[in-house]
N, C-alpha and C positions, 0 to 999 in steps of 0.2 A: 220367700224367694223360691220359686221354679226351677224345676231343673233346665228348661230352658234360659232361664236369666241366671244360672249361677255359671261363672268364670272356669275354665280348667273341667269342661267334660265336651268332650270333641264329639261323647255318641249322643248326645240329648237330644238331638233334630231326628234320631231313628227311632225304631217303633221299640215301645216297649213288651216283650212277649211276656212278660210276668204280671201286665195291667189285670186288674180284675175285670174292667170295660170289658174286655176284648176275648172276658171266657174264662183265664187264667185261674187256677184254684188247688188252695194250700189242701193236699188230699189223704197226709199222714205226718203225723209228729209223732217223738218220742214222749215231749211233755209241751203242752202250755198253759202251765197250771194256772200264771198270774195274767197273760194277755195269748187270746186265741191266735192262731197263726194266721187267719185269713186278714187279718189287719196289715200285716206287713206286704201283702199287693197291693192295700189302697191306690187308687191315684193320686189323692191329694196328699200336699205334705203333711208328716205328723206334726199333732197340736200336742201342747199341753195343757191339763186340766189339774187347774189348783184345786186342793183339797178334794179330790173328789177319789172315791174307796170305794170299792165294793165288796164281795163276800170272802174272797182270798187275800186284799191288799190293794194298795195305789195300783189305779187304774192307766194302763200306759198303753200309748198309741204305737204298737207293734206288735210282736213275738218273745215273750218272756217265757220261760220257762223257771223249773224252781229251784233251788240250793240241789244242786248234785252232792246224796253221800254215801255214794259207790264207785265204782268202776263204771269209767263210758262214759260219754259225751250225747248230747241232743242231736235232733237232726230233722229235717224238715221236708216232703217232697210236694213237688210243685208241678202240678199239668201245667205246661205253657198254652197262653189262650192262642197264640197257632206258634206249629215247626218253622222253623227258622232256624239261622247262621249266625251263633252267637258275637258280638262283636267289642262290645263295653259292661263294664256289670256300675254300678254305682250302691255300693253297701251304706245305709244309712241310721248314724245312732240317733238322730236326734232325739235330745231329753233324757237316753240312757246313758246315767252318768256311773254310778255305785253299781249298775247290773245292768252292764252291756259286756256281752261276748270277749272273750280275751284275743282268740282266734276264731276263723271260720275258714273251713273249704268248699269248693263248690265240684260235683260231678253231672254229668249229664247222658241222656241215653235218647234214641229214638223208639216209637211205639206206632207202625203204622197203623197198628189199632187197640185199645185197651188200654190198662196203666200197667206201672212197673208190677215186676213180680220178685220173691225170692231170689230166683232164676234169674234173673235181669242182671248185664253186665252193664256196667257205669264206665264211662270214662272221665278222666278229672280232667277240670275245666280250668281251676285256679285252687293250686296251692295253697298250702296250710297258710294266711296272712293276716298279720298282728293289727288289730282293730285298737283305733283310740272312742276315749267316750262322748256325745253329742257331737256327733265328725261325717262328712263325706268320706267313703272311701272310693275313688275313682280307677279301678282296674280294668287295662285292655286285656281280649280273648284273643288272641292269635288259633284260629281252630278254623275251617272252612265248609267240615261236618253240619246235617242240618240235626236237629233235635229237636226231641217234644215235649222231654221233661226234666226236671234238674231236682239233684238231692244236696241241699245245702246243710251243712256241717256246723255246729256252731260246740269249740272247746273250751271247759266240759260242757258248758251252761249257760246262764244270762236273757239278754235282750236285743235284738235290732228292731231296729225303726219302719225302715224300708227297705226292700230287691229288688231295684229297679234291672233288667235285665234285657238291654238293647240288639237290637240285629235286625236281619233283615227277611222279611216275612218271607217263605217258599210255602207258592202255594199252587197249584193244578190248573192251568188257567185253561188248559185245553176243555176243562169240565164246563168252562164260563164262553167256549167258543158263540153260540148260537143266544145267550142268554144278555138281557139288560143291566148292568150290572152298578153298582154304584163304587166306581171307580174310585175316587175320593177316601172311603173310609176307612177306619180304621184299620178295621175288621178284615181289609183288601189290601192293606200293606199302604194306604195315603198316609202320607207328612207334612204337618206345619213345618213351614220350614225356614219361616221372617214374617216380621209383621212390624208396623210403625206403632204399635204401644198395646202393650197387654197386662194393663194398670189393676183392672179387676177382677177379669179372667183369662186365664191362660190358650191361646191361638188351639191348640191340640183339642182342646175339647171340643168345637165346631166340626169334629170326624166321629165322637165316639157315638157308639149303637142309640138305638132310642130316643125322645123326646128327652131334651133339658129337664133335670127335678126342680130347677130351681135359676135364678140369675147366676149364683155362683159358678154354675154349670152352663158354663159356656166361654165365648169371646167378649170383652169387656173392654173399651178403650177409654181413657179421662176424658174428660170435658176439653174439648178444643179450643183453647183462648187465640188463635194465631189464624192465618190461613191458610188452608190446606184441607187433607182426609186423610182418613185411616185405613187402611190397606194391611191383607196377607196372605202371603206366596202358599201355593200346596204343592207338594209332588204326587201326582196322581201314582196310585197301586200298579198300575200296569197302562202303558199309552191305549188312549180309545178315542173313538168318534162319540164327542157328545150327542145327545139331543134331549134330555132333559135335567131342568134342574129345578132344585127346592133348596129356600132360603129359609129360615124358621127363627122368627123371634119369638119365641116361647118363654114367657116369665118379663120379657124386656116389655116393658108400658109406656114408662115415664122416661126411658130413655134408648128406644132404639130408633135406629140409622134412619134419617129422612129419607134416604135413598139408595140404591145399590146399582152396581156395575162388575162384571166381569170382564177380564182379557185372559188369554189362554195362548200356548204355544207349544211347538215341538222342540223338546231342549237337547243339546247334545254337548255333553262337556261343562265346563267353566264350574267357576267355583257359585255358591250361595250369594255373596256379596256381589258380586257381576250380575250375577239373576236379576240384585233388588233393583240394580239401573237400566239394565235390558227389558226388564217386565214393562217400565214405562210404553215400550212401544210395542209390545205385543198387541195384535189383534182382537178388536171387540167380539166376544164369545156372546155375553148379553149386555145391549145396550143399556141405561142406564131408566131404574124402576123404581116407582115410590113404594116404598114398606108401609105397613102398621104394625102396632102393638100386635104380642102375642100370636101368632098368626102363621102357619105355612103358605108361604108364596107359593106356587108350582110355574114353571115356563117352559114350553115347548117349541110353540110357533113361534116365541120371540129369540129363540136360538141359534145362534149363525151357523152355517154348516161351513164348517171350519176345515172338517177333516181330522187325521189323526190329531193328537195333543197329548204332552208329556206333562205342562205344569199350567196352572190358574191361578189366576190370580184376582181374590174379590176386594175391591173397592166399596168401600161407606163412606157415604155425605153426611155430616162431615164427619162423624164419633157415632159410637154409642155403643151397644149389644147385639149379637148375633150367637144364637142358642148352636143352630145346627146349620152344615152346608150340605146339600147330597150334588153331587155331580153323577149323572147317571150316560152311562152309552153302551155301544160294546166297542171289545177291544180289537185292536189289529198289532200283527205281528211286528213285533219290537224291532227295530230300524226302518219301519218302513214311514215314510212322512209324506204320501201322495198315494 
């Protein structure tokens, strides 16, 4: 299950700044003797691997560190892959049952350049808080502050799984005044933010950097027994004037989308769920294009010049896979819609 499909996390549709996609990088621990730290940014959920050992013990898909027998507790610092307004954290044990963390706190600091130092004043972000074993833990950030990096606490010792670490990107857009930019991505502050089924891969990874490694890595919908299509909503990083885009089924063969279509619009207000039945009538962005296997689509001329746009939304005939979306324009000053 996704943190998108799991119940009871109101930040999952935000970005997460502790993704390793998106830069994010575990850049000091006190210990990870039995599972490195850079695993607990994965994007994907942790697995678990029967019987599988390697040179210090059972191999676990997180942040372990070893039996503390001294004085002092672990700790973990984390570049966030960008500054941002922390909003939701989601602490995750899964699989850490016997050596998951008893507690953990979280502090955070900003670095307009460089990483922490000695020197470096933190401020805490979330309290000392009692961790159960293979569990979500879903805690809101009430802070407004941006920050760039966070030191997570973990008392004395143990394991987590995942940091998922939500909010909302701030980023210098004035730098991107003159420049083409892909609006859409991750990397730029875009959000899945609905889709009619994401059965094999998760809506969010259609933003993140680079070519798909794989089908997994990507958007994935079942096989359509009914009629209909599959569809999902983005919140663009910052409103802009399209004029190019690329569709990419990469790794998809045997099963991507007959065809594509985009609608796009300037949104103001309303909830998610209002979106999903307003998006029906939003205006065609790109009429509707046959795919192939494995393949970067690009379109320019066949782009409607729409004008500003806050949200998109891509349609596939009927099912299938979609590696990557790039929405590229530039942007224009936020309230403006003409």
């Amino acid at each position: 299950m996704t943190d998108q499909q799991r119940p009871n996390n109101p930040y999952a549709r935000m970005t997460n700044l502790a993704d390793a996609r998106i830069g994010a990088e575990a850049i000091h621990c006190t210990d990870d003797f039995f599972a490195e730290m850079s695993r607990m940014l994965q994007s994907h959920d942790p697995v678990w691997k029967e019987g599988v050992y390697d040179d210090n013990g059972k191999w676990m898909d997180g942040w372990e560190s070893r039996r503390k027998r001294q004085q002092g507790h672990d700790h973990c610092t984390v570049r966030l892959g960008l500054p941002g307004r922390i909003r939701g954290l989601n602490i995750d044990t899964s699989f850490f049952t016997g050596n998951y963390a008893p507690s953990v706190s979280l502090e955070a600091c900003y670095m307009a350049e460089g990483d922490p130092t000695d020197d470096t004043k933190w401020q805490q972000v979330l309290p000392a808080l009692n961790l159960q074993g293979d569990s979500h833990h879903i805690e809101a950030i009430n802070c407004d502050e941006v920050f760039s990096h966070v030191r997570f606490h973990m008392y004395p010792d143990g394991g987590v799984a995942r940091l998922r670490i939500y909010g909302e990107v701030v980023k210098d857009w004035a730098e991107e005044a003159n420049n083409l930019v892909d609006l859409a991505a991750m990397g730029n502050g875009g959000r899945a933010l609905l889709c009619s089924n994401e059965h094999f891969g998760t809506m969010d990874n259609i933003l993140a950097p680079g070519r798909g490694i794989n089908m997994g890595d990507g958007w994935e919908t079942a096989r359509r027994r009914i009629p209909g299509f599959d569809w999902v909503i983005i919140a663009l990083g910052h409103a802009g004037a399209v004029s190019e885009i690329e569709v990419d089924t990469a790794h998809f063969k045997g099963n991507f989308p007959d065809s594509c279509s985009i609608q796009a619009a300037f949104v103001e207000g309303g909830s998610d769920e209002q979106m999903a039945a307003q998006s029906l009538y939003w205006p065609e962005l790109l009429p509707s294009q046959k795919l192939s296997m494995h393949h970067i689509h690009g379109y320019t001329n066949e782009v409607a010049k729409l004008g500003p746009v806050t949200h998109v939304r891509l349609n596939i005939f009927p099912d299938g896979g979609v590696s990557r979306l790039r929405i590229k324009g530039h942007i224009v000053a936020e309230g403006k819609t003409s």
